[in-house]
Residue, then its C-alpha position, 0 to 999 in steps of 0.5 A: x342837834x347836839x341833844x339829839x345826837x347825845x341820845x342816838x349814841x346813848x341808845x342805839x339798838x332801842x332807838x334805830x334797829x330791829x333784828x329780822x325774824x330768821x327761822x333758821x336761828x329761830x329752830x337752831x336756839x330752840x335745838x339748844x334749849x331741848x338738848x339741855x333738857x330746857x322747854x320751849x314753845x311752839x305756835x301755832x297761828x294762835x295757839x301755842x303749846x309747851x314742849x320737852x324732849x322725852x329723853x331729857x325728862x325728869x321727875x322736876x321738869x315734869x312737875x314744872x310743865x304740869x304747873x305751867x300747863x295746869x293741865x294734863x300733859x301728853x307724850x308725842x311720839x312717832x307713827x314709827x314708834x307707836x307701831x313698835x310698841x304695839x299702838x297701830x300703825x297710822x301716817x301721823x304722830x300719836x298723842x299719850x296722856x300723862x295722868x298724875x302719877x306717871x313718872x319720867x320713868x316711864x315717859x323716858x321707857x315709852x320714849x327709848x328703844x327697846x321691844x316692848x315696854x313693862x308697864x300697861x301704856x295709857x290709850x291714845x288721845x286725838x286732838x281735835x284742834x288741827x293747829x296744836x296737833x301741828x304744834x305737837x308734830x313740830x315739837x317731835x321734829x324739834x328733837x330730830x333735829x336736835x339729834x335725841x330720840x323723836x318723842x316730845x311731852x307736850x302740853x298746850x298753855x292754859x287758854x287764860x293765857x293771853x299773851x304766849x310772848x309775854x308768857x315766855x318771858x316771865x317764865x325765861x322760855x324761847x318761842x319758835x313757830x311751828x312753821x320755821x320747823x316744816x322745812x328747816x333741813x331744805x332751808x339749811x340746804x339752801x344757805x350753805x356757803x363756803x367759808x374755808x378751804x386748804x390744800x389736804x394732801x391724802x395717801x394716793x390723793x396728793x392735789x386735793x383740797x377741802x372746802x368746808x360749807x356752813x349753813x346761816x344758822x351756823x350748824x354744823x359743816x359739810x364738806x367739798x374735798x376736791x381731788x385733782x382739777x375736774x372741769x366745770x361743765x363736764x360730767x364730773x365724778x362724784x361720791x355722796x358720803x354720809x359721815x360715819x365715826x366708827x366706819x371711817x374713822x375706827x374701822x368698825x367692821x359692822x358697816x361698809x362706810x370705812x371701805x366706801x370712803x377710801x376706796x372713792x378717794x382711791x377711784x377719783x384719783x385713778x380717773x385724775x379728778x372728782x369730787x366727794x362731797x362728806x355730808x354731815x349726816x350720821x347714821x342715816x341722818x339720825x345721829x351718832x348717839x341714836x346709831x349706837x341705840x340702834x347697834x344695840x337693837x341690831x345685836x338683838x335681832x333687827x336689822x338696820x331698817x327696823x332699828x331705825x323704825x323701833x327708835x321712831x325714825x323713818x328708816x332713812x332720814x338723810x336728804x341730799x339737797x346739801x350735796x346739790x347745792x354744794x356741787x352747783x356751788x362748786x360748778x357742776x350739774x352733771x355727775x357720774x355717780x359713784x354709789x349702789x344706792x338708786x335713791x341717791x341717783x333719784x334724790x340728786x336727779x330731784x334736786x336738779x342734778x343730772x346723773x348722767x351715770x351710776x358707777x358701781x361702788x362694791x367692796x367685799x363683806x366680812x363676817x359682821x357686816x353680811x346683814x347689813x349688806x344684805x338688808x341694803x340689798x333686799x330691803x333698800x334696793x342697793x345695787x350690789 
């Protein structure tokens, strides 16, 4: 007994535990790995394929995907960003081939905005294996998730391979199956808890208090702030606010955000209560790095829509199922919905919340955000 007992303490972990497969971790480590310009693999029932993300490509990391691959690899890109640059226009991602002297150059040009690109683009390929062409189109979801521009090179791993874990390991690569991407935003949604909250006195909002939510993976938080005392099981009044740096933090004039924010926080208090719930979704849910390419390209013309498209994004990328789970969290399943926006009205109703009002959220516009406004109006059916 005492022997037995002796190499229980020496070997615990090897001996009497085994970790649960969580697809959360599981998406948020291979998150990490593309975003520091690593490989990862993804499977696929039993295939299994090697992915990078286009902008992190270099001319060493190229190389060491070919060798490993030891065939032809291809850059995946959306249907969004293969219609921008003149591929056609189809429901699902298109595959480039990379033949020996294509550079990271011009892997990176196809990748990143711009209106067309200097150099003939390889035709496209179709994949015939219905599995690696999901493996592909997890790698491009990968990198939105990750925030970087949505086009990944990817290759399968050589059909010598036997053992994709085995492979992984001698090469230091982490592995993530291409189903714990499909539904990684709604699952983060679906773990949120509250881990901390203070009383924040704001100007003119002086009882309010902020509950910040954190998904299991540990991602990044959304936020509660809570002004006055609204009653559960009343219809309370409420502002989805997607996170904006330079609206509401800079004052930036291009957009309407800085405005829309205060002026909530102004309107709840001067009906005595209501919630704001600030999700952690920048620039359409494309993140702040990807807004600023779309400045660029809105100053050259486009406008917000069909910046986002020629980035390879949809032309909305936010969810709203966090803002659902956080007001039942908080109590509430009716609303009175501050916003100009009916997808938000539409996106809350799906996810169980009863929008028994649409209150009008109007400020005025200036000179740098007339387009903007007006794109949200013709193109995005805002309510002005």
């Amino acid at each position: 007994m005492v022997h037995q007992a002796h190499r229980q303490r020496r070997y615990p972990l090897a001996l009497t535990t085994t970790r649960k497969h969580d697809p959360l971790v599981a998406v948020d480590r291979a998150v990490a790995e593309l975003r520091r310009g690593g490989l990862v693999i993804v499977t696929e029932g039993s295939t299994a394929v090697l992915v990078q993300a286009a902008e992190a490509v270099t001319p060493h990391s190229l190389d060491r995907l070919r060798a490993l691959a030891g065939a032809e690899p291809r850059l995946a890109i959306t249907a969004q960003r293969a219609a921008a640059i003149g591929l056609g226009e189809g429901p699902a991602p298109v595959l480039l081939p990379l033949p020996e002297g294509f550079s990271a150059q011009e892997v990176r040009e196809v990748a990143e905005p711009g209106e067309k690109v200097s150099f003939r683009l390889p035709t496209p390929v179709k994949e015939p294996v219905a599995a690696l062409n999901q493996g592909f189109a997890a790698g491009i979801e990968i990198t939105k998730v990750a925030r970087l521009l949505p086009a990944a090179v990817v290759a399968p791993l050589p059909s010598s391979v036997t053992s994709t874990e085995a492979f992984a390991a001698s090469h230091d690569l982490f592995v993530v199956a291409a189903a714990d991407t499909a539904d990684y935003q709604n699952s983060a949604a679906r773990s949120l808890k509250a881990i901390s909250q203070a009383r924040v006195p704001l100007e003119g909002a002086e009882d309010t208090r902020i509950v910040a939510y954190r998904p299991s993976d540990g991602g990044i938080e959304h936020l509660a702030i809570v002004i006055g005392h609204p009653k559960p099981g009343e219809p309370v009044l409420a502002r989805l606010h997607s996170e904006c740096f330079t609206g509401d933090l800079l004052g930036s004039l291009r957009c309407d955000c800085g405005d829309q924010l205060r002026g909530a926080i102004e309107e709840i208090a001067s009906q005595g209560a209501g919630i704001l719930i600030y999700l952690a979704q920048e620039g359409r849910g494309i993140g702040l790095v990807n807004k600023l390419r779309a400045y660029n390209l809105q100053d050259a013309g486009l406008d917000t829509l069909d910046a986002n498209l020629q980035l390879g994004f949809d032309a909305d990328e936010r969810i709203y199922l966090p803002a659902a789970e956080i007001l039942r969290d908080l109590g509430f399943t009716r609303v009175r919905l501050l916003t100009n926006n009916p997808e938000k009205v539409e996106a809350l109703s799906r996810c169980g919340i009863d929008v028994v009002e649409r209150v009008s959220h109007v400020f005025p516009s200036n000179a740098h955000n007339e387009l903007y406004l007006s794109t949200k109006k013709t193109r995005s059916g805002h309510m002005f």
